[in-house]
C-alpha positions in Angstrom: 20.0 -8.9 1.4 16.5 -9.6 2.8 16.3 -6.3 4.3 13.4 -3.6 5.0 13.3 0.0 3.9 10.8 2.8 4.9 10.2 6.2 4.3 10.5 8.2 7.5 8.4 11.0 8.2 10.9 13.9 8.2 12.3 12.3 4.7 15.1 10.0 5.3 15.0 6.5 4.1 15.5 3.8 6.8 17.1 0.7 6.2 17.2 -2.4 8.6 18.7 -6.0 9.5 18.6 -8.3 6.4 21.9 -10.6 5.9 25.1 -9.7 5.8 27.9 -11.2 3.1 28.4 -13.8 5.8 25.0 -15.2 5.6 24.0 -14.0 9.1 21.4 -11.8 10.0 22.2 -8.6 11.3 20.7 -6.3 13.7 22.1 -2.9 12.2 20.3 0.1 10.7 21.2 3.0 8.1 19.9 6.2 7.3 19.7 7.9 3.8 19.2 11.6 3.6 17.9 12.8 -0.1 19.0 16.1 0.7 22.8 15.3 1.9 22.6 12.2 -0.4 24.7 10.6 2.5 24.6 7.3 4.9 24.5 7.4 8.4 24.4 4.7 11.2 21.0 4.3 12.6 20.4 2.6 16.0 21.0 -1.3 16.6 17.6 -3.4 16.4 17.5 -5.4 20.2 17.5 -8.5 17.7 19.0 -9.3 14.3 16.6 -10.0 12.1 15.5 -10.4 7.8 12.9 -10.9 6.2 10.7 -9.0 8.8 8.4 -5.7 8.3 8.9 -2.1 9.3 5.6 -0.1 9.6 5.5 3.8 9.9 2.7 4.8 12.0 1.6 8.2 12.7 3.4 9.4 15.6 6.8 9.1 13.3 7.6 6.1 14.9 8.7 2.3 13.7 6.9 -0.6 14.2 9.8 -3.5 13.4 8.2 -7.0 13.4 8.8 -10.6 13.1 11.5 -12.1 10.6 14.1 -14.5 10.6 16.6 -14.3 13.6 19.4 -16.6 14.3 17.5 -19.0 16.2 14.8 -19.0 13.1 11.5 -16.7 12.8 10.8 -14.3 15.3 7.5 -12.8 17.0 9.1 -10.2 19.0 8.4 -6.4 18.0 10.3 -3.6 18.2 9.8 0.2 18.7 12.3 2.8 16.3 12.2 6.1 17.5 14.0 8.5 14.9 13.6 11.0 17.0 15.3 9.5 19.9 17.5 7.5 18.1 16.9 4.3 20.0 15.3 1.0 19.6 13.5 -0.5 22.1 12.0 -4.1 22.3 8.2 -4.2 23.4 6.9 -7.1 26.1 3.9 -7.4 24.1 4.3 -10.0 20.7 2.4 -11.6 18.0 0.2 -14.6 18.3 2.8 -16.6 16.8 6.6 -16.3 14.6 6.1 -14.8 11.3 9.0 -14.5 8.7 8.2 -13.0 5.3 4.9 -12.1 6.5 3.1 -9.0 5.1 2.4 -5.6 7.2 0.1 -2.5 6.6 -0.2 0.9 8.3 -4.4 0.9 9.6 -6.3 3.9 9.5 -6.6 4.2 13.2 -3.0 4.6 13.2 -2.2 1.1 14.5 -0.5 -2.2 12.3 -1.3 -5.1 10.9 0.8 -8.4 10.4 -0.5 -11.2 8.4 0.4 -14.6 7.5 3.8 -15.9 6.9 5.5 -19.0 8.0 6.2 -19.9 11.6 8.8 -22.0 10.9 6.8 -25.4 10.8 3.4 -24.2 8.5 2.6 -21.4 6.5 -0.2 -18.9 8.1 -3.3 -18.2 7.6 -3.8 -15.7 10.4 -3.1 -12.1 11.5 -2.6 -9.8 14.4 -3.5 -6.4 15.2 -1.2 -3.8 17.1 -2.6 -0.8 19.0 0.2 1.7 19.2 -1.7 3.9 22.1 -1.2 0.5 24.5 1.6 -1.3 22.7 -0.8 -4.2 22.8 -1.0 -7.2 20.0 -4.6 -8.1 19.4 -5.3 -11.5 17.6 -5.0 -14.0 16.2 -7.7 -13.3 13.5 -8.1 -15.4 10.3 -7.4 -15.0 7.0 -9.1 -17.0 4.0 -6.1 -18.6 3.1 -2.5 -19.1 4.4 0.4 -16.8 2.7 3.7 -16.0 2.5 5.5 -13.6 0.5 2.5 -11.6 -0.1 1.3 -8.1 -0.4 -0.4 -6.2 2.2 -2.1 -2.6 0.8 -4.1 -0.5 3.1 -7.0 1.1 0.8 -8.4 4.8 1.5 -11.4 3.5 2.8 -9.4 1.8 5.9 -9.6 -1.9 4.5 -6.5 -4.0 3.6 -5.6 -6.0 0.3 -4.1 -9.2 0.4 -2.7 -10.2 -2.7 -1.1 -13.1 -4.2 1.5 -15.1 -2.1 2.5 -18.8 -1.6 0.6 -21.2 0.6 4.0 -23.3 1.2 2.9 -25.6 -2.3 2.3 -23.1 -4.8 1.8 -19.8 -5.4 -1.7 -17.8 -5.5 -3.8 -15.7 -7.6 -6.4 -15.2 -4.9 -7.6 -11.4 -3.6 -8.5 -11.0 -0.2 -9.9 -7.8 1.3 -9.3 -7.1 5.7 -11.8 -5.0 6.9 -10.3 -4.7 10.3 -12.7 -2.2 12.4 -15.8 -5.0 11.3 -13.5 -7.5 11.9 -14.6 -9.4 8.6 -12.5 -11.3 5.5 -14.2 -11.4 2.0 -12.4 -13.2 -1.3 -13.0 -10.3 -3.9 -11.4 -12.2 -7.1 -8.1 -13.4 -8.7 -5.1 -11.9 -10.2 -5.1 -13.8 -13.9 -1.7 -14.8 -12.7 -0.8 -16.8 -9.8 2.7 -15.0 -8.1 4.3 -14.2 -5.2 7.6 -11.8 -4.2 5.7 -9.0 -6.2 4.9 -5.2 -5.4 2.0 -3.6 -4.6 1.2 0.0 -4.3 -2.2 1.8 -4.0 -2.3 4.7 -6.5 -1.8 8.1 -4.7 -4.9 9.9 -6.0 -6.8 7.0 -7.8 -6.9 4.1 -5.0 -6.5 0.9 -7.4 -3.6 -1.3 -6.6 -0.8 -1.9 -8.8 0.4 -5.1 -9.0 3.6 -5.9 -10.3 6.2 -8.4 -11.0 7.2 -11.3 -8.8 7.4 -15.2 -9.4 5.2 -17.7 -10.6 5.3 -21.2 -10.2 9.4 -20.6 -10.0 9.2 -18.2 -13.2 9.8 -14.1 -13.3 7.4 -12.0 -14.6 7.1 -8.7 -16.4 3.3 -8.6 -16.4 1.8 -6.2 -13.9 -2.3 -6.0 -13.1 -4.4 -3.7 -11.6 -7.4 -4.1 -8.6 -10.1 -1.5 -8.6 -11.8 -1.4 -4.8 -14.3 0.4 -6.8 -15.4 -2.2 -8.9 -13.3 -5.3 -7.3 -12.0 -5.8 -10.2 -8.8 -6.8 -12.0 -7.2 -5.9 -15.2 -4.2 -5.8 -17.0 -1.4 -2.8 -16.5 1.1 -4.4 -19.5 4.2 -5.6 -18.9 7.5 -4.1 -17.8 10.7 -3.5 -19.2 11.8 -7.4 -17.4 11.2 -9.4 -15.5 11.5 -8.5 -11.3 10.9 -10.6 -8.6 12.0 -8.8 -4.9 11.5 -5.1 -6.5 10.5 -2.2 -4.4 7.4 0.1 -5.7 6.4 3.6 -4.7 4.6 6.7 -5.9 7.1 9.5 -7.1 6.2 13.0 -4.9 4.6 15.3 -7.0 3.5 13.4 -10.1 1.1 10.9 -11.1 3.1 7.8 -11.5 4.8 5.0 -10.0 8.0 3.7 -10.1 8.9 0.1 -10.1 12.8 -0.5 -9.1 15.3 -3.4 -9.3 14.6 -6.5 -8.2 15.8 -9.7 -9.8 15.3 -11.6 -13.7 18.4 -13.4 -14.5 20.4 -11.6 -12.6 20.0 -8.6 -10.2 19.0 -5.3 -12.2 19.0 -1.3 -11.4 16.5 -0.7 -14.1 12.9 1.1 -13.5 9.8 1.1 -14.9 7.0 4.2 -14.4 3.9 3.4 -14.1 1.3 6.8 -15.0 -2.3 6.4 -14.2 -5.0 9.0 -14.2 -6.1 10.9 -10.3 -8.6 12.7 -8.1 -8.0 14.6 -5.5 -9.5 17.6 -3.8 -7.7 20.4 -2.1 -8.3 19.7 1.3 -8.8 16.7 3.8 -11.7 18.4 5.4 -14.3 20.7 4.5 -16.7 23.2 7.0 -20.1 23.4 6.1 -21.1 25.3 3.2 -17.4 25.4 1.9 -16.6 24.5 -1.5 -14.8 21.0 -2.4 -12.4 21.6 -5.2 -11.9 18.3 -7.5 -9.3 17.9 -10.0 -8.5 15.3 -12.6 -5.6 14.7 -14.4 -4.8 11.9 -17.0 -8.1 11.7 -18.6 -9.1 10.6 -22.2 -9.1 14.4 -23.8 -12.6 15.8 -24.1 -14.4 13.1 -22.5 -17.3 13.4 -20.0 -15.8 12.3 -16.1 -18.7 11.5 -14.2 -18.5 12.2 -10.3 -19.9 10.5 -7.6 -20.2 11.3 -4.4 -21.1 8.9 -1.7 -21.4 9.5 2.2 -20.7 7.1 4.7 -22.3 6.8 6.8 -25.0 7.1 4.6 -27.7 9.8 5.3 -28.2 11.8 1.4 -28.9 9.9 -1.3 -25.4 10.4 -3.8 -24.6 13.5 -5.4 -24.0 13.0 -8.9 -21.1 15.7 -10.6 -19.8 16.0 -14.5 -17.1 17.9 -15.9 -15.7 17.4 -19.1 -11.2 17.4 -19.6 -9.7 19.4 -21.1 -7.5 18.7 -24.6 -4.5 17.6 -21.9 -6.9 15.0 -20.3 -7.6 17.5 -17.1 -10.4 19.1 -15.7 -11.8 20.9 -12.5 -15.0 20.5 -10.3 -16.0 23.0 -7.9 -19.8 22.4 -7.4 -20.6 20.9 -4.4 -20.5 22.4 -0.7 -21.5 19.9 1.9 -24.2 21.2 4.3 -24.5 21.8 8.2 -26.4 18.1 8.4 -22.8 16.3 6.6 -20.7 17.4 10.1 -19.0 13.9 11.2 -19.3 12.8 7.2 -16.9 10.9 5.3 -17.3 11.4 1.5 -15.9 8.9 -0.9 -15.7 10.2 -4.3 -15.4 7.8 -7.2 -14.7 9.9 -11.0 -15.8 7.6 -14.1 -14.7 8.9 -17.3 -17.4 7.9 -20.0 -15.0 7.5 -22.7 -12.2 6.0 -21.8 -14.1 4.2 -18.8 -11.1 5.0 -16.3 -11.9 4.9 -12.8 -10.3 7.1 -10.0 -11.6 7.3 -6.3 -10.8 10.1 -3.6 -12.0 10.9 0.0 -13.2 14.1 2.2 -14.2 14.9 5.5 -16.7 17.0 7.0 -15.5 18.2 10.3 -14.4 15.0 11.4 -12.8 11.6 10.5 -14.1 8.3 11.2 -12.8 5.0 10.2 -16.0 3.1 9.1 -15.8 3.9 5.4 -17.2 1.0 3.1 -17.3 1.1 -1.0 -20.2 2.0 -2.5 -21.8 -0.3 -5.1 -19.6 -1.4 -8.3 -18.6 0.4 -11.7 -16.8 -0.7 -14.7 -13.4 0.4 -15.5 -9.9 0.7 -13.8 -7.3 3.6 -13.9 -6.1 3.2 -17.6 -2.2 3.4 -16.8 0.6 2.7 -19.0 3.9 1.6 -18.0 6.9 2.6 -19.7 10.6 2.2 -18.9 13.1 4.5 -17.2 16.9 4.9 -17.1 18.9 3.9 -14.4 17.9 6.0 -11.3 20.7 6.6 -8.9 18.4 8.2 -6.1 14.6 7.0 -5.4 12.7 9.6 -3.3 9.6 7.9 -2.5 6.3 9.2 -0.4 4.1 6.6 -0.4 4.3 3.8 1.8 4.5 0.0 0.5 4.6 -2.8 3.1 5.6 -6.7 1.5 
C-alpha cells in the first residue's frame, strides 16, 4: 500500500516501494507489460520508501523522490533507468524531507517537488530538479503549506496546486507555479475543501479534473473542474462513489478519463469515465506558410466554436477562427498558415463553443519551442464533461501522466 505507479515510456507500468503486509516499507519494484499482461521484477530502489513520487522525465528516465523510509521521511532522490535496469541514488537532495508531497514533470524536462510534511510541520515550499546537472534548486515558496495534494503541469509550462491538508484541515485553495518566472499566484477555490484526490489535465482540452478525495474526514463523489483559460472552477458531477487514494488517467486514443479504485467504505475496483470535449491540431510544429489543421470533437451539435489564436510571445494581434460542428458535435479548421515573421512562435489556441459555452485550449509551434507561454486574457465556460460509470476493468492502459 502507499506505493507509486508510472507510465514508462516504451509502455510498461512501473510500480515502486509502498508497504508491505508487514507494515514496513519496502524498497522493491515491478513491472507490468499490457502487451504480455505479465509481472516482472524491476530493480531495488537504494532506499525503501512510500508515500514518495516517481516522475518520468524526457530522456525515459525515473526521478524517485522523498517518502517515508524506515527512519521517517526522506529527501534523498533516486535515478531509475529502465533501460539499464538499475537504480542509482543521486548526491544531490531536496531542501528538506518531504513524505506525501506532490511532483510534476516541467516543460524544460526537469521536476518539481512541493510541499509535504518533514516529519515535524507541513510545507509550504518546493524544489526544483535539473536533470542535465542532477542538481536540486530551491527552496521556493508556495502560498500555503500542503500535503496530500495535487501537482498538474498545464500546456503552457505552469503547475496547479490543488487542494491538500495544511496539517489542521483540509483546503479548497488553487495555486498556480509558474516556474521559468519564478512566481506563485492564488487563482481561486475548489467549492469543496479535500485532499487524497486525483487530478488530471485533459489530453486535448487543458482543464484539470478534479476528483474524489476526503474532506474534513468524509469521502467524496463530487469531482470539479479548473479552466487555465478562464481560472475558473465548475462542477464535473459526481461519481459512481465515493474514492479517496484513486488513480486518474486519460485512456489512449479517446476523449475521456478514467477514474479507478480507491477507497469509500471499503476498498473498490469500480471506474468512472470522465468524457469532455478536445482540440488538437495535427502537428507539434508548423513551417512557415504550412497549414495548421484543428479538430474538435464533443461539441454541442451545430453550434458556432469560436477559435482563437494567441502568440506568445506576443508580436500579431490574435487571429480569430469559426467553424461550426457537425450533427456529432465535431468539426475541422484548416484556415490559418503562420507566416515567415511567427519562426520561434508558440501559439496557444483556445476553441469557445457559442452554444454550449465549452471551452478547449491547444498549443503549436513555429519552428521552435520555448517555455515562456502565459494565458491569454479570460473566457467563460469549461469543458462540459460528463462522467458516467464503468464496469470493473481488469487492465488500465494509461498515457497520460498524473503525479499526487
Amino acid at each position: 500500500t502507499r506505493r507509486s505507479s508510472d507510465l514508462l515510456a516504451d509502455g510498461r507500468v512501473l510500480v515502486s516501494g509502498g508497504f508491505t503486509t508487514s507494515g514496513a516499507e519496502t524498497n522493491s519494484t515491478e513491472l507490468y507489460n499490457p502487451t504480455t499482461k505479465k509481472w516482472s521484477s524491476g530493480p531495488a530502489m537504494a532506499q525503501a520508501r512510500a508515500n514518495h513520487t516517481m516522475t518520468v522525465m524526457n530522456d525515459g528516465r525515473v526521478l524517485i523522490a522523498g517518502g517515508t523510509g524506515t527512519s521517517g521521511p526522506l529527501s534523498s532522490l533516486e535515478i531509475l533507468d529502465p533501460s539499464s535496469n538499475t537504480c542509482t541514488l543521486l548526491t544531490s537532495q531536496m531542501t528538506s524531507p518531504r513524505t506525501s508531497h506532490a511532483a510534476a514533470l516541467l516543460v524544460s524536462g526537469g521536476g518539481d517537488f512541493a510541499g509535504g510534511f518533514n516529519g515535524s510541520v507541513v510545507l509550504n515550499s518546493m524544489d526544483v530538479f535539473d536533470p542535465k546537472s542532477n542538481t536540486v534548486y530551491g527552496p521556493r515558496q508556495m502560498a500555503s503549506p500542503r500535503q496530500q495534494f495535487t501537482a498538474t503541469t498545464l500546456i503552457d509550462g505552469r503547475v496547479l496546486l490543488a487542494g491538500g491538508n495544511d496539517g489542521t484541515s483540509d483546503l479548497s485553495t488553487l495555486e498556480v507555479i509558474d516556474v521559468m518566472g519564478n512566481t506563485v499566484a492564488v487563482v481561486g477555490n475548489l467549492s469543496t475543501a479535500r485532499s487524497n484526490h486525483v487530478a488530471v489535465a485533459l489530453p486535448n482540452n487543458n482543464d484539470v479534473l478534479i476528483a474524489g478525495g476526503v474532506s474534513q474526514g468524509v469521502p467524496l463523489s463530487s469531482a470539479e473542474l479548473f479552466s487555465p483559460a478562464n481560472m475558473s472552477v465548475t462542477s464535473a458531477g459526481n461519481m459512481s462513489t465515493s474514492r479517496t487514494g484513486a488513480v486518474a488517467a486519460g485512456v489512449k486514443g479517446t476523449s475521456s478519463v478514467l477514474i479507478e479504485g480507491g477507497e469509500s467504505s471499503g476498498n473498490t475496483s469500480t471506474g468512472d469515465i470522465y468524457s469532455y470535449a478536445t482540440l488538437s491540431t495535427d502537428k507539434q510544429d508548423y513551417a512557415p506558410n504550412t497549414t495548421v489543421k484543428l479538430t474538435g470533437s464533443g461539441w454541442a451539435p451545430g453550434e458556432t466554436v469560436t477559435i482563437l489564436l494567441h502568440e506568445q510571445p506576443t508580436g500579431d494581434p490574435d487571429v480569430t477562427l469559426t467553424s461550426v460542428a457537425d450533427n456529432t458535435g465535431s468539426f475541422q479548421n484548416s484556415s490559418f498558415k503562420p507566416d515567415i515573421h511567427d519562426q520561434h512562435i508558440n501559439f496557444l489556441v483556445t476553441a469557445q463553443g457559442q452554444v454550449s459555452g465549452i471551452v478547449a485550449q491547444t498549443v503549436f509551434t513555429d519552428a521552435a519551442y520555448n517555455t515562456s507561454m502565459n494565458s491569454p486574457g479570460p473566457l467563460s465556460g469549461s469543458a462540459g464533461g460528463t462522467i458516467a460509470a464503468t464496469a470493473n476493468l481488469q487492465y488500465l492502459f494509461p498515457y497520460y501522466q498524473i503525479q499526487y
